[in-house]
Residue, then its C-alpha position, 0 to 999 in steps of 0.5 A: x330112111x324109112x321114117x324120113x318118107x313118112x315124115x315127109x308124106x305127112x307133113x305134105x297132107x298136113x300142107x295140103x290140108x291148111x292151104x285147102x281151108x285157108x283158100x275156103x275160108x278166104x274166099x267164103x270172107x270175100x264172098x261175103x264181103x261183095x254181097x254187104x257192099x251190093x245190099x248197102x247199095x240202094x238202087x232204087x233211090x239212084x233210079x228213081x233219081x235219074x229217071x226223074x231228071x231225064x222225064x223233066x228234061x224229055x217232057x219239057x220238049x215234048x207235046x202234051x199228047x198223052x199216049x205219045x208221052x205215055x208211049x215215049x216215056x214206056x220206050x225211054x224208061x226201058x231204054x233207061x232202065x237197061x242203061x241205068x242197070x249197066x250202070x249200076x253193075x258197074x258201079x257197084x262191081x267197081x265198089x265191090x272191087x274197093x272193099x275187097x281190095x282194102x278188105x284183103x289189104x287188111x287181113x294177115x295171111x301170116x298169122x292166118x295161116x299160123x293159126x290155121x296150122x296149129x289148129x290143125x296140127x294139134x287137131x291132127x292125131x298122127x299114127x306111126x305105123x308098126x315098126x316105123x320107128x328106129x331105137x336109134x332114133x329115140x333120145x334115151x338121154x332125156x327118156x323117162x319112164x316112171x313106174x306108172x309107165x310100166x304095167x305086167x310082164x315080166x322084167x329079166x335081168x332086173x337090178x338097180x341100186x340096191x337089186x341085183x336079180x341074177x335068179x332064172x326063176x321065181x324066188x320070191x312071193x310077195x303077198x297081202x299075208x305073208x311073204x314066201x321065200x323058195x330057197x335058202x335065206x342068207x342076210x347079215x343081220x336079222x330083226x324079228x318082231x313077234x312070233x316066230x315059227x321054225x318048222x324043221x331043225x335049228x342049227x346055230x353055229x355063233x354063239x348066244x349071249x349069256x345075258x340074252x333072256x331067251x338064254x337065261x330062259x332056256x338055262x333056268x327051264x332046264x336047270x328047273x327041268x334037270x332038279x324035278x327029274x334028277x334023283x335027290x341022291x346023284x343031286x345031293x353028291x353032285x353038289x357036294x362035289x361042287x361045295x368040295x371044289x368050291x371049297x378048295x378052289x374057291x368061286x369066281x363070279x363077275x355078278x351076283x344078283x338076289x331077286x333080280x338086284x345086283x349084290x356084287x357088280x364086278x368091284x361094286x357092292x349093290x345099293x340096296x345093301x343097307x347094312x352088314x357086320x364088316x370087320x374091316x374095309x380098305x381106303x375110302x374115297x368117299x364116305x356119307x354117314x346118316x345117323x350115329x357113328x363111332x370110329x375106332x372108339x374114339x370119334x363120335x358124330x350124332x345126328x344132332x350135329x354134335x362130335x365128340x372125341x373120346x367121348x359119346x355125349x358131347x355137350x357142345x358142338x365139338x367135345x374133347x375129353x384127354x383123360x380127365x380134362x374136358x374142352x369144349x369148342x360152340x356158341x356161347x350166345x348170339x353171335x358169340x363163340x366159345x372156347x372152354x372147359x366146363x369143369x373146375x380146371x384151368x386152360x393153357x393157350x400155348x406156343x412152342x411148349x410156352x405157356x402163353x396164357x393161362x386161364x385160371x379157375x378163378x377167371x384170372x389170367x397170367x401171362x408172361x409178356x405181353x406185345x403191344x405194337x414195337x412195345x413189350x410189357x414184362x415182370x423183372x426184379x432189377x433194371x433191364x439191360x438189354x436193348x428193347x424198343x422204346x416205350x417197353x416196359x419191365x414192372x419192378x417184381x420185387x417193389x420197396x418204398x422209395x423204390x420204382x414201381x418199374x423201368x422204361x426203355x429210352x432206346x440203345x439199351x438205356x432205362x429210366x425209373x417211373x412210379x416212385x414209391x413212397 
């Protein structure tokens, strides 16, 4: 394949140019190296030293002739200074040879020539040439473009998750003051806030709600328009043809409002009405009266917390007048309620029809039989014979003297005498 070649031919230059500066740069460090280890020799030292050994030994076995020494010492120092040189040279291309050696012993030609690789990798701009690049060759899976990656031009058969372009030409005009649509609009829903221009026909073929302000507007401003153009007269035989029908068929309204209030809801009579002349109303689930009330002539409550029944000036809390008699029912005092009639009249406590007690004008009381526990105390003429608990009591109605003053019962219908008179 194409792509392969050109893979291959770059990453060969790429080779190349590594092992090119790697062979440089170590060659350049040995270079180096050589010359340190030939400047830290110090050649002078070492030849003053072994010429000196070698004038001592010569001179010592030598005649004192000075120009035959001088000679001799001029031919033997050069003789010395050749050899010495070779000497030198060897020794130190010997300790030259050490030191790179141990020099290049020390280096990491691996890690060397990974440094050097990604330094000229990404140094390196690679450029692919036109066409050289297969789509089959391109990973889509992990490809991703963002919308930062994508500038002009023109995108046909757009869509995406909620777009589905199927247009052939431009529809739809987005800009900064407004937004132009070519053709028909269709949508579900529509939500205008604001002003709203129509320049041409509107057709509405749903309906309007009733209750909506823009209709409640358009039939207030055409019923306002319809009564200032109508002649009073096809108005007035209107509307007593529609006062006849409702006459006849009478009226039908879910709604009544006054001023923008609801007189009549439905079922439901409006709060702010707060008074009326009604004659008659059904069954009352509830009912809260706040000041003076009088129903059926009989019960009358006070905003002083008073009732009264049969009666529109209670005296207590509860009054009750039955024709001429008055019983009262409230406080007495602190703590101390009461039950009475103010007038000169007597108040019967009954059960069953039994006048039980009675209390008399006078402030006495009568009863017929009192309980006290098991045992009864009653009023007889004679002895009783019936069995009553033991200990009862029969007060003797029709005393004498040497008589009893009554009777107590001893158990099993047997009684005895007590209180003697004498």
């Amino acid at each position: 394949m194409e792509i392969d070649k050109n893979v291959n031919q770059l990453v060969q230059n790429i080779v190349a140019q590594i092992t090119t500066q790697i062979q440089a740069e170590a060659l350049a460090q040995i270079e180096q190296k050589i010359s340190d280890v030939i400047n830290s020799i110090d050649t002078t030292s070492i030849l003053t030293e072994k010429l000196s050994q070698k004038l001592d030994a010569k001179i010592s076995t030598l005649p004192l002739d000075t120009r035959s020494i001088e000679a001799t010492i001029g031919t033997r120092v050069n003789g010395l200074a050749e050899n010495l040189y070779s000497v030198v040279q060897q020794k130190s291309l010997e300790m030259a040879n050490d030191a790179v050696t141990k020099y290049v012993a020390d280096i990491d030609f691996q890690q060397l020539c990974q440094s050097t690789l990604l330094s000229a990798i990404n140094n390196q701009t690679l450029e692919h040439p036109s066409n050289s690049i297969p789509p089959t060759a391109i990973k889509l899976d992990s490809l991703k473009l963002t919308g930062d990656n994508i500038a002009g031009g023109i995108i046909k058969n757009f869509g995406s998750t909620g777009i589905d372009d199927q247009a052939n030409s431009c529809q739809l005009t987005v800009m900064d003051t407004m937004t132009v649509v070519e053709n028909n609009l269709l949508t579900r829903d529509l939500t205008v806030k604001g002003k709203t221009t129509i320049e041409g026909d509107l057709v509405v073929t749903g309906s309007i709600p009733s209750d909506s302000p823009m209709f409640v507007n358009f039939v207030n401003a055409a019923a306002s328009q319809v009564k200032t153009s109508i002649d009073s007269t096809i108005f007035d035989a209107y509307s007593n043809n529609v006062f006849a029908k409702i006459k006849h068929s009478g009226i039908d309204l879910s709604q009544i409002t006054i001023n923008g209030q609801e007189l009549v809801n439905g079922g439901n009579l409006g709060n702010f009405v707060t008074s009326s002349n009604l004659q008659k109303v059904g069954v009352l689930n509830d009912l809260q009266v706040k000041g003076e009330t009088l129903l059926g002539q009989t019960l009358w409550t006070s905003a002083g917390k008073r009732v009264g029944i049969n009666t529109i000036e209670p005296t207590q809390a509860l009054t009750i007048w039955d024709q001429e008699v008055e019983v009262g029912v409230g406080k007495q005092s602190t703590n101390t309620a009461v039950i009475e009639t103010p007038r000169n009249q007597a108040l019967v406590l009954s059960s069953n029809r039994k006048n039980n007690i009675t209390l008399n004008i006078d402030g006495s009381i009568d009863v017929n039989k009192i309980n006290m526990g098991v045992m009864s105390f009653a009023v007889g003429e004679r002895p009783p014979a019936d069995n009553q608990p033991k200990g009862s009591i029969v007060f003797n109605s029709n005393p004498s003297l040497g008589g009893p003053l009554g009777w107590v019962s001893l158990g099993d219908a047997r009684w005895a005498n007590f209180g003697i008179i004498d």
